[in-house]
N, C-alpha and C positions, 0 to 999 in steps of 0.2 A: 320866557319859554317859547322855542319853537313851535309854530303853528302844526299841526298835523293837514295832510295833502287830503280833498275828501272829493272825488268826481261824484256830480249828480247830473245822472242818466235820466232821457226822457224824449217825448216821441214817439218813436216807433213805427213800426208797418203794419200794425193793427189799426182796426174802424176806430179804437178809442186813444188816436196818435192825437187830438185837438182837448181831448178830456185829461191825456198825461200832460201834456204843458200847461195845461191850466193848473193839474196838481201839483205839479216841479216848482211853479212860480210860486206860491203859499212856501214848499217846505224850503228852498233854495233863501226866501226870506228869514224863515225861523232858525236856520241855523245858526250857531253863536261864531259871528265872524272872529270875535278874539282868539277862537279853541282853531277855526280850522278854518284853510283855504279852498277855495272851492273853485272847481273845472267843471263847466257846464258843458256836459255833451248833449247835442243832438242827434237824435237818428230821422231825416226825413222818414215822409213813406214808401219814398223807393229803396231803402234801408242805406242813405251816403250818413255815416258818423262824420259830425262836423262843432270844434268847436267853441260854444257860442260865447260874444263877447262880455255879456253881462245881464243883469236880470232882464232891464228893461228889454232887450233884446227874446227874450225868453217870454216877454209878455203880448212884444206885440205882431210876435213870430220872423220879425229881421235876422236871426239867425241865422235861418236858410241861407243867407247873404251871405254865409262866414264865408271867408277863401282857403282855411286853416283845417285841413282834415285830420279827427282825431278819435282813436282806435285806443281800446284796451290791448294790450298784448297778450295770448295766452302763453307768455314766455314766461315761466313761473321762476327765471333767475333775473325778470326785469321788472315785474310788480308794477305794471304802471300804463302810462295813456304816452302812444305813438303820435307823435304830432309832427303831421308834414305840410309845412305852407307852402307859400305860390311860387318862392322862387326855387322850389324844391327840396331844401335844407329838409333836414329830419331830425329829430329831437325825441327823447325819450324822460318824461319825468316820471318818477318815481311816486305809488299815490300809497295811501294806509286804506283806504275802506271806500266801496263805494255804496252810492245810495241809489238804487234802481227806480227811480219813479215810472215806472213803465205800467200798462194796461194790458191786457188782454195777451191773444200768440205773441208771438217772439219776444216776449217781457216778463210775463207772469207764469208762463208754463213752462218753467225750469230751462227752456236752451240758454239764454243768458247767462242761469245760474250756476252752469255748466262752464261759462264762459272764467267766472271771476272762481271757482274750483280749479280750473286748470292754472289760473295762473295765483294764486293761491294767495285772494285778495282778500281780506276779512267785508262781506257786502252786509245790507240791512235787510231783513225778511226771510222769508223759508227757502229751504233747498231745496234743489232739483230735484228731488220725489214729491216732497207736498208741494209743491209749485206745479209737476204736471198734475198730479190727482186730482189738486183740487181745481183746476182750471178746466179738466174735463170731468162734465155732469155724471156722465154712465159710470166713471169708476170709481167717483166719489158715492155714487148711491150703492155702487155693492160693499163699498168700506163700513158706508153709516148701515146697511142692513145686518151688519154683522154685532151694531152697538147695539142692535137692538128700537132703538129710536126711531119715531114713526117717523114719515117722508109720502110726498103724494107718488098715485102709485103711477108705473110707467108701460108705455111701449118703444123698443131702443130700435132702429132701422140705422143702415148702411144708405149710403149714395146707391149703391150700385143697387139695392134690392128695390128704393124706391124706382130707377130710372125702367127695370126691368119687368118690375110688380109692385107697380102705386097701387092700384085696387088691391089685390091682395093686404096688402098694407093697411090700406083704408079699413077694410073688412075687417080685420083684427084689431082698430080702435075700435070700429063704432059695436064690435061685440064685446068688446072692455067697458068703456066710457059711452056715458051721454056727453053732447055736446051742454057748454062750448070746453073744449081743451086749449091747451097749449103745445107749441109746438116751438121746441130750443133745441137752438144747435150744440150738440154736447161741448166743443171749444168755444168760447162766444162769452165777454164779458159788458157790462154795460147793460144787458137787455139786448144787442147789437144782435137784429133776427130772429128776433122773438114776436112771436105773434099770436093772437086769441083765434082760435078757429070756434064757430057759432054752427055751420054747418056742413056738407061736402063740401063745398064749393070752396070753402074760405081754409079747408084743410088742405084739399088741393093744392091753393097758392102758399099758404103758409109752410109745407113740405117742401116747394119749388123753392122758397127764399131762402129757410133752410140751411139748404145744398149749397145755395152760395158763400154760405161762411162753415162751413164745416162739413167732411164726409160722414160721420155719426149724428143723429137725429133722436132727441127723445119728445113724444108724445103724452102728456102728460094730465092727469086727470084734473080738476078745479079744486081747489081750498078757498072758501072762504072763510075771512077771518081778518084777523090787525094782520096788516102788514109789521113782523119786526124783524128790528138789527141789534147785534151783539157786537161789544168787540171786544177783542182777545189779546193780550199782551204776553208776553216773556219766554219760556223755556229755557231748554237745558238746568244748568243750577238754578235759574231763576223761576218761581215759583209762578205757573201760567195763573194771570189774574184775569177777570171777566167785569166789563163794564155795568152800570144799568144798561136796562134797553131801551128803545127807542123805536117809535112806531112815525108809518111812512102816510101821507095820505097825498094818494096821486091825483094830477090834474088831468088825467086821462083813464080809460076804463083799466088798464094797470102801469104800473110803474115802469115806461117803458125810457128809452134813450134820452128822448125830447127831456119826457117826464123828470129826468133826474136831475136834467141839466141846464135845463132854457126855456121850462115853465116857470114862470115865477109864481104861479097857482098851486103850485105843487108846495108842500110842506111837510116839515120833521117837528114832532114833538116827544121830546126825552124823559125817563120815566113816566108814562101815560097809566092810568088806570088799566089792569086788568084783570079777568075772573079768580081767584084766588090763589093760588101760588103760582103762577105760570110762569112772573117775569125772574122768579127763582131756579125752577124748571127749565127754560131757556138761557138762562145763565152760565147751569153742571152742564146742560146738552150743549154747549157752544164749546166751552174748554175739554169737554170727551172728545168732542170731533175735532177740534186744535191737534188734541194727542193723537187720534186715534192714524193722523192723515203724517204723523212728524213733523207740526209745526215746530216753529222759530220764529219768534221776533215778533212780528204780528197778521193778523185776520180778524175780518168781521165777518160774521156766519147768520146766517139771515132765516126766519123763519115765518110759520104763518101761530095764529093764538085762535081757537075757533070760538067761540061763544062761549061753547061750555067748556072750555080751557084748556082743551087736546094742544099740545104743543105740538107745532109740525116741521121739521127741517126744510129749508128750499135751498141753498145752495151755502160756500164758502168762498170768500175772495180773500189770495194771501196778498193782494195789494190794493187795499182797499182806496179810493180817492180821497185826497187831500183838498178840493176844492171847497171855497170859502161857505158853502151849507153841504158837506159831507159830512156822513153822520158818525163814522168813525173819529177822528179829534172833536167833534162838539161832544159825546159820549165821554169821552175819557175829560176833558174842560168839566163836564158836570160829575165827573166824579171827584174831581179836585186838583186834576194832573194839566197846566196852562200847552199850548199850542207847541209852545218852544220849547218847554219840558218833556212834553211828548218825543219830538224831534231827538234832541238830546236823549233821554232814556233808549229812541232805538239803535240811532248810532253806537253808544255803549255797548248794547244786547250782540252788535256788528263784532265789535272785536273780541266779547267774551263766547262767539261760537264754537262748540265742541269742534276741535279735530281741526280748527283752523291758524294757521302761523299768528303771533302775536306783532 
Protein backbone atom coordinates (compact mmCIF):
# COMPACT_ATOMS: atom_id res chain seq x y z
CA UNK A 1 0.00 0.00 0.00
CA UNK A 2 1.09 3.37 -0.80
CA UNK A 3 2.42 5.48 1.93
CA UNK A 4 0.28 8.59 2.69
CA UNK A 5 2.46 12.16 2.38
CA UNK A 6 2.16 13.65 6.07
CA UNK A 7 4.23 17.28 6.60
CA UNK A 8 5.09 17.89 10.30
CA UNK A 9 5.39 21.67 11.04
CA UNK A 10 7.41 23.12 13.81
CA UNK A 11 9.21 26.24 14.90
CA UNK A 12 7.89 29.07 14.62
CA UNK A 13 8.31 32.91 15.54
CA UNK A 14 6.83 32.62 18.69
CA UNK A 15 9.03 32.71 22.43
CA UNK A 16 8.07 28.89 22.40
CA UNK A 17 10.00 28.18 18.73
CA UNK A 18 12.89 25.97 21.00
CA UNK A 19 9.85 24.26 23.01
CA UNK A 20 8.13 23.24 19.37
CA UNK A 21 11.15 21.48 18.24
CA UNK A 22 11.62 19.82 21.15
CA UNK A 23 7.93 18.61 20.81
CA UNK A 24 8.11 17.88 16.65
CA UNK A 25 11.25 15.64 17.56
CA UNK A 26 9.03 13.07 20.13
CA UNK A 27 5.92 13.23 17.70
CA UNK A 28 8.02 13.03 14.21
CA UNK A 29 9.51 9.73 16.00
CA UNK A 30 6.04 8.17 17.01
CA UNK A 31 4.74 8.42 13.74
CA UNK A 32 4.32 4.93 12.10
CA UNK A 33 6.88 5.24 9.22
CA UNK A 34 5.14 2.11 7.47
CA UNK A 35 1.60 4.33 7.18
CA UNK A 36 3.15 7.70 6.24
CA UNK A 37 6.05 9.71 4.79
CA UNK A 38 7.06 12.53 6.51
CA UNK A 39 8.28 16.29 5.33
CA UNK A 40 9.62 18.03 8.07
CA UNK A 41 9.21 21.59 7.87
CA UNK A 42 10.80 24.31 9.70
CA UNK A 43 9.77 27.72 10.27
CA UNK A 44 12.86 29.80 11.77
CA UNK A 45 12.11 32.79 14.08
CA UNK A 46 12.36 35.03 11.44
CA UNK A 47 9.49 33.08 9.94
CA UNK A 48 12.05 31.38 6.54
CA UNK A 49 9.96 27.82 5.93
CA UNK A 50 12.87 25.54 5.31
CA UNK A 51 12.88 21.86 4.69
CA UNK A 52 14.57 19.83 7.17
CA UNK A 53 16.59 16.89 6.31
CA UNK A 54 15.78 14.52 9.01
CA UNK A 55 15.08 13.88 12.54
CA UNK A 56 18.27 14.12 13.91
CA UNK A 57 18.53 17.27 12.10
CA UNK A 58 15.28 18.49 13.91
CA UNK A 59 17.09 17.60 17.22
CA UNK A 60 20.03 19.18 17.16
CA UNK A 61 18.49 22.22 15.24
CA UNK A 62 21.05 21.75 11.88
CA UNK A 63 18.08 22.37 9.96
CA UNK A 64 18.29 25.90 9.86
CA UNK A 65 21.23 24.87 7.62
CA UNK A 66 18.70 23.45 5.00
CA UNK A 67 19.27 25.21 1.56
CA UNK A 68 15.71 23.83 0.42
CA UNK A 69 12.99 26.25 1.06
CA UNK A 70 9.52 24.78 1.74
CA UNK A 71 6.05 26.38 1.88
CA UNK A 72 2.56 25.05 2.03
CA UNK A 73 0.57 26.28 -0.76
CA UNK A 74 -2.72 27.89 -0.16
CA UNK A 75 -3.44 26.73 -3.68
CA UNK A 76 -6.26 24.47 -2.83
CA UNK A 77 -6.11 22.80 -6.65
CA UNK A 78 -2.14 21.85 -5.38
CA UNK A 79 -2.68 20.43 -1.85
CA UNK A 80 0.80 20.32 -0.99
CA UNK A 81 4.50 21.80 0.28
CA UNK A 82 6.45 24.25 -2.46
CA UNK A 83 9.87 23.21 -2.49
CA UNK A 84 12.54 25.45 -4.01
CA UNK A 85 16.17 24.47 -3.73
CA UNK A 86 19.51 26.20 -4.48
CA UNK A 87 19.66 25.85 -7.83
CA UNK A 88 16.30 27.33 -8.16
CA UNK A 89 14.22 24.24 -9.65
CA UNK A 90 10.62 24.35 -7.97
CA UNK A 91 8.89 21.38 -7.16
CA UNK A 92 5.37 20.87 -5.77
CA UNK A 93 4.40 17.55 -3.86
CA UNK A 94 1.31 16.71 -3.26
CA UNK A 95 0.74 15.93 0.88
CA UNK A 96 -2.73 14.23 2.67
CA UNK A 97 -2.54 15.90 6.35
CA UNK A 98 -0.48 18.03 8.11
CA UNK A 99 0.59 17.91 11.71
CA UNK A 100 1.17 21.40 13.16
CA UNK A 101 3.62 21.03 15.96
CA UNK A 102 3.70 24.57 16.66
CA UNK A 103 3.36 26.76 20.07
CA UNK A 104 2.10 29.83 20.91
CA UNK A 105 1.23 33.18 17.88
CA UNK A 106 1.57 32.23 14.54
CA UNK A 107 0.87 28.30 15.32
CA UNK A 108 -1.79 27.83 17.91
CA UNK A 109 -3.95 30.93 17.18
CA UNK A 110 -5.72 29.72 14.12
CA UNK A 111 -3.48 31.83 11.38
CA UNK A 112 -1.77 28.72 10.33
CA UNK A 113 -5.05 26.97 10.64
CA UNK A 114 -6.35 29.34 8.10
CA UNK A 115 -3.36 28.49 6.13
CA UNK A 116 -4.06 24.43 5.54
CA UNK A 117 -8.41 25.63 5.16
CA UNK A 118 -7.44 27.53 2.33
CA UNK A 119 -5.68 25.02 0.75
CA UNK A 120 -7.94 22.45 1.95
CA UNK A 121 -5.36 20.13 3.65
CA UNK A 122 -7.03 17.70 6.28
CA UNK A 123 -4.37 19.21 9.46
CA UNK A 124 -4.33 17.66 13.28
CA UNK A 125 -5.96 19.81 16.23
CA UNK A 126 -8.63 22.56 16.34
CA UNK A 127 -9.59 25.20 13.92
CA UNK A 128 -9.32 28.59 13.42
CA UNK A 129 -11.93 29.72 15.92
CA UNK A 130 -10.93 27.57 18.90
CA UNK A 131 -7.25 27.85 18.02
CA UNK A 132 -7.70 31.85 18.34
CA UNK A 133 -10.10 31.72 21.43
CA UNK A 134 -8.34 29.67 23.14
CA UNK A 135 -4.96 31.14 22.60
CA UNK A 136 -6.37 34.36 23.74
CA UNK A 137 -6.97 34.38 27.82
CA UNK A 138 -9.88 37.49 27.77
CA UNK A 139 -12.12 35.69 25.31
CA UNK A 140 -11.71 32.50 26.50
CA UNK A 141 -12.84 33.78 30.03
CA UNK A 142 -16.05 35.48 28.54
CA UNK A 143 -16.65 31.92 26.75
CA UNK A 144 -16.16 29.94 30.07
CA UNK A 145 -18.16 32.73 32.14
CA UNK A 146 -21.06 31.86 30.07
CA UNK A 147 -20.62 27.90 31.15
CA UNK A 148 -20.94 29.05 34.21
CA UNK A 149 -17.69 27.57 35.66
CA UNK A 150 -15.70 29.22 38.27
CA UNK A 151 -12.19 30.97 36.90
CA UNK A 152 -9.98 33.51 38.94
CA UNK A 153 -11.43 36.64 38.80
CA UNK A 154 -9.88 39.39 36.33
CA UNK A 155 -8.71 42.87 35.45
CA UNK A 156 -8.34 43.08 31.19
CA UNK A 157 -6.13 46.49 30.08
CA UNK A 158 -5.07 47.44 26.55
CA UNK A 159 -1.22 48.41 25.76
CA UNK A 160 -2.40 51.60 25.04
CA UNK A 161 -4.44 52.31 28.38
CA UNK A 162 -1.43 51.01 30.23
CA UNK A 163 1.14 53.39 28.31
CA UNK A 164 -1.41 56.35 28.83
CA UNK A 165 -2.76 55.41 32.52
CA UNK A 166 -0.55 52.70 34.30
CA UNK A 167 -1.72 54.26 37.65
CA UNK A 168 -5.11 54.38 36.92
CA UNK A 169 -4.79 50.82 36.07
CA UNK A 170 -2.93 50.05 39.00
CA UNK A 171 -5.64 51.67 41.07
CA UNK A 172 -8.27 49.49 39.73
CA UNK A 173 -6.17 46.20 40.88
CA UNK A 174 -5.21 47.11 43.95
CA UNK A 175 -9.20 48.22 44.68
CA UNK A 176 -9.97 44.55 43.29
CA UNK A 177 -7.23 42.41 44.52
CA UNK A 178 -4.72 42.08 47.34
CA UNK A 179 -1.39 41.42 46.20
CA UNK A 180 0.31 39.14 45.06
CA UNK A 181 -1.49 38.80 41.48
CA UNK A 182 -0.64 37.71 38.32
CA UNK A 183 -0.05 39.47 35.53
CA UNK A 184 -0.44 37.39 31.51
CA UNK A 185 -0.34 38.52 28.43
CA UNK A 186 -3.86 37.57 27.10
CA UNK A 187 -1.79 35.78 23.73
CA UNK A 188 1.25 34.13 25.39
CA UNK A 189 1.64 30.32 25.70
CA UNK A 190 4.17 28.59 27.87
CA UNK A 191 3.93 30.81 30.83
CA UNK A 192 6.04 33.23 28.09
CA UNK A 193 5.49 36.70 30.33
CA UNK A 194 3.92 35.89 32.99
CA UNK A 195 4.74 36.98 36.14
CA UNK A 196 3.78 37.17 40.08
CA UNK A 197 3.45 40.77 41.23
CA UNK A 198 3.72 40.84 45.38
CA UNK A 199 3.55 44.51 45.38
CA UNK A 200 3.46 48.09 43.22
CA UNK A 201 6.57 47.83 42.32
CA UNK A 202 6.72 44.40 40.97
CA UNK A 203 3.08 45.12 39.11
CA UNK A 204 4.65 47.95 37.57
CA UNK A 205 7.30 45.81 35.92
CA UNK A 206 5.23 42.76 35.37
CA UNK A 207 2.65 45.13 33.14
CA UNK A 208 5.82 46.59 31.28
CA UNK A 209 6.88 42.81 30.30
CA UNK A 210 3.63 42.30 29.60
CA UNK A 211 3.23 44.60 26.64
CA UNK A 212 6.17 43.07 25.30
CA UNK A 213 4.37 39.87 24.18
CA UNK A 214 0.89 40.95 23.73
CA UNK A 215 -1.20 44.26 23.32
CA UNK A 216 -4.16 42.80 25.89
CA UNK A 217 -3.10 42.22 29.47
CA UNK A 218 -5.01 40.34 32.06
CA UNK A 219 -4.50 41.04 35.87
CA UNK A 220 -5.39 38.31 37.77
CA UNK A 221 -6.31 37.53 41.18
CA UNK A 222 -4.39 34.23 43.26
CA UNK A 223 -5.77 30.69 43.60
CA UNK A 224 -4.23 28.54 45.71
CA UNK A 225 -4.65 25.08 45.24
CA UNK A 226 -3.15 21.71 43.07
CA UNK A 227 -2.00 22.87 40.31
CA UNK A 228 -4.08 20.46 37.47
CA UNK A 229 -4.16 19.26 33.85
CA UNK A 230 -6.62 17.63 31.85
CA UNK A 231 -6.56 16.25 28.52
CA UNK A 232 -9.13 16.13 25.94
CA UNK A 233 -9.27 13.99 23.07
CA UNK A 234 -11.85 13.64 19.88
CA UNK A 235 -14.82 15.44 18.41
CA UNK A 236 -16.93 15.91 15.73
CA UNK A 237 -18.52 12.08 15.41
CA UNK A 238 -15.97 11.22 17.79
CA UNK A 239 -17.13 11.15 21.14
CA UNK A 240 -14.78 13.93 23.21
CA UNK A 241 -13.08 11.81 25.85
CA UNK A 242 -11.14 13.34 28.99
CA UNK A 243 -8.08 12.05 30.58
CA UNK A 244 -7.26 11.40 34.44
CA UNK A 245 -5.64 14.34 35.75
CA UNK A 246 -2.66 15.26 36.75
CA UNK A 247 -1.30 17.69 39.12
CA UNK A 248 1.88 19.96 38.63
CA UNK A 249 4.49 20.82 41.31
CA UNK A 250 6.73 23.61 40.40
CA UNK A 251 10.40 24.12 41.10
CA UNK A 252 9.70 27.81 41.27
CA UNK A 253 7.03 29.96 43.20
CA UNK A 254 4.84 28.94 39.97
CA UNK A 255 5.00 27.11 37.01
CA UNK A 256 6.60 29.42 34.99
CA UNK A 257 8.74 28.73 31.29
CA UNK A 258 12.14 27.60 33.10
CA UNK A 259 9.68 25.69 35.40
CA UNK A 260 8.14 23.46 32.66
CA UNK A 261 11.03 22.91 30.71
CA UNK A 262 14.57 22.99 32.15
CA UNK A 263 13.96 22.49 35.81
CA UNK A 264 14.42 19.17 36.47
CA UNK A 265 13.02 20.00 40.15
CA UNK A 266 9.93 20.52 38.70
CA UNK A 267 7.44 17.46 38.70
CA UNK A 268 4.11 15.84 37.29
CA UNK A 269 2.19 13.30 39.23
CA UNK A 270 -0.86 11.65 37.52
CA UNK A 271 -4.00 10.85 39.20
CA UNK A 272 -2.91 12.46 42.53
CA UNK A 273 -5.12 12.44 45.60
CA UNK A 274 -7.86 14.94 45.70
CA UNK A 275 -10.71 16.32 48.01
CA UNK A 276 -13.61 14.46 47.04
CA UNK A 277 -14.93 14.46 43.56
CA UNK A 278 -12.98 17.08 42.15
CA UNK A 279 -10.75 15.17 39.63
CA UNK A 280 -14.36 13.97 38.23
CA UNK A 281 -15.42 17.64 38.28
CA UNK A 282 -12.38 18.68 36.35
CA UNK A 283 -12.88 16.13 34.14
CA UNK A 284 -16.97 17.36 32.73
CA UNK A 285 -15.32 21.02 33.19
CA UNK A 286 -12.36 20.26 30.79
CA UNK A 287 -14.71 18.47 27.87
CA UNK A 288 -17.51 21.56 28.48
CA UNK A 289 -14.81 24.02 27.57
CA UNK A 290 -13.28 21.56 24.65
CA UNK A 291 -17.20 22.11 23.27
CA UNK A 292 -18.00 25.08 24.49
CA UNK A 293 -14.61 26.90 22.44
CA UNK A 294 -15.32 24.19 19.06
CA UNK A 295 -12.73 22.04 19.79
CA UNK A 296 -11.14 19.21 17.54
CA UNK A 297 -8.73 16.85 17.81
CA UNK A 298 -7.26 17.70 21.00
CA UNK A 299 -6.50 20.17 24.32
CA UNK A 300 -5.25 20.07 27.63
CA UNK A 301 -7.26 22.47 29.82
CA UNK A 302 -5.69 23.31 33.14
CA UNK A 303 -7.05 24.14 36.25
CA UNK A 304 -6.59 25.04 40.05
CA UNK A 305 -8.37 22.27 42.93
CA UNK A 306 -8.59 24.42 46.32
CA UNK A 307 -8.47 22.63 49.59
CA UNK A 308 -11.80 22.35 49.94
CA UNK A 309 -12.36 21.23 46.38
CA UNK A 310 -13.62 24.52 44.46
CA UNK A 311 -12.62 23.51 40.92
CA UNK A 312 -11.18 26.44 39.15
CA UNK A 313 -10.53 26.93 35.39
CA UNK A 314 -6.97 28.60 34.43
CA UNK A 315 -6.52 28.31 30.87
CA UNK A 316 -6.77 25.99 27.64
CA UNK A 317 -3.93 24.95 25.24
CA UNK A 318 -5.29 23.48 21.74
CA UNK A 319 -1.45 22.34 21.23
CA UNK A 320 -0.49 21.20 24.10
CA UNK A 321 3.55 20.02 24.28
CA UNK A 322 4.81 16.84 23.23
CA UNK A 323 7.92 16.91 25.14
CA UNK A 324 9.50 13.87 26.87
CA UNK A 325 7.68 14.95 30.58
CA UNK A 326 4.67 16.76 29.13
CA UNK A 327 1.73 16.01 30.67
CA UNK A 328 -0.75 15.67 27.95
CA UNK A 329 0.74 11.97 26.29
CA UNK A 330 1.93 10.82 29.84
CA UNK A 331 -2.05 11.45 30.93
CA UNK A 332 -3.52 9.62 28.15
CA UNK A 333 0.01 6.55 28.56
CA UNK A 334 -1.92 6.35 32.03
CA UNK A 335 -5.10 5.90 30.86
CA UNK A 336 -4.10 3.05 28.65
CA UNK A 337 -3.60 4.91 25.08
CA UNK A 338 0.87 4.22 24.36
CA UNK A 339 2.59 7.48 22.90
CA UNK A 340 2.42 6.18 19.16
CA UNK A 341 -1.26 5.33 19.53
CA UNK A 342 -1.86 8.76 20.72
CA UNK A 343 0.03 10.08 17.51
CA UNK A 344 -1.88 7.71 15.24
CA UNK A 345 -5.51 8.30 16.83
CA UNK A 346 -4.84 12.10 16.15
CA UNK A 347 -3.78 11.89 12.62
CA UNK A 348 -6.91 9.75 12.00
CA UNK A 349 -9.28 12.49 14.04
CA UNK A 350 -6.99 14.72 10.97
CA UNK A 351 -8.69 13.30 8.06
CA UNK A 352 -12.13 12.40 9.77
CA UNK A 353 -12.67 16.41 10.12
CA UNK A 354 -16.22 17.85 9.53
CA UNK A 355 -16.35 19.77 6.23
CA UNK A 356 -12.87 18.70 5.20
CA UNK A 357 -11.84 17.14 1.51
CA UNK A 358 -11.07 13.42 2.18
Amino acid sequence: MEKKKIAVIFGGQSSEHLVSCMSAANVIDLIDQDTYECYLLGITEEGHWLLAPDLESVRSGSWKESRVEAVISPDATKRGIVLTREDGTVETVTIDVVFPVLHGPYGEDGTIQGLFELARIPYVGCGVLASAVSMDKMYTKQIVDGLGIRQADYVAAFDWELRKNMDGIIAQVEEKFSYPVFVKPSNAGSSRGITKAHNREELVAGLTEAICHDRKVLIEETIIGHEIECAVLGGGEKPVRSSGVGEIFAAAEFYDYDAKYFNSASRTVVNPELPGDSAQRVRRAAERIFNAVDGYGLARVDFFVTEDGEVVFNEINTMPGFTAISMYPTLWEAAGISKRELIGELIRLAFERPGMVE
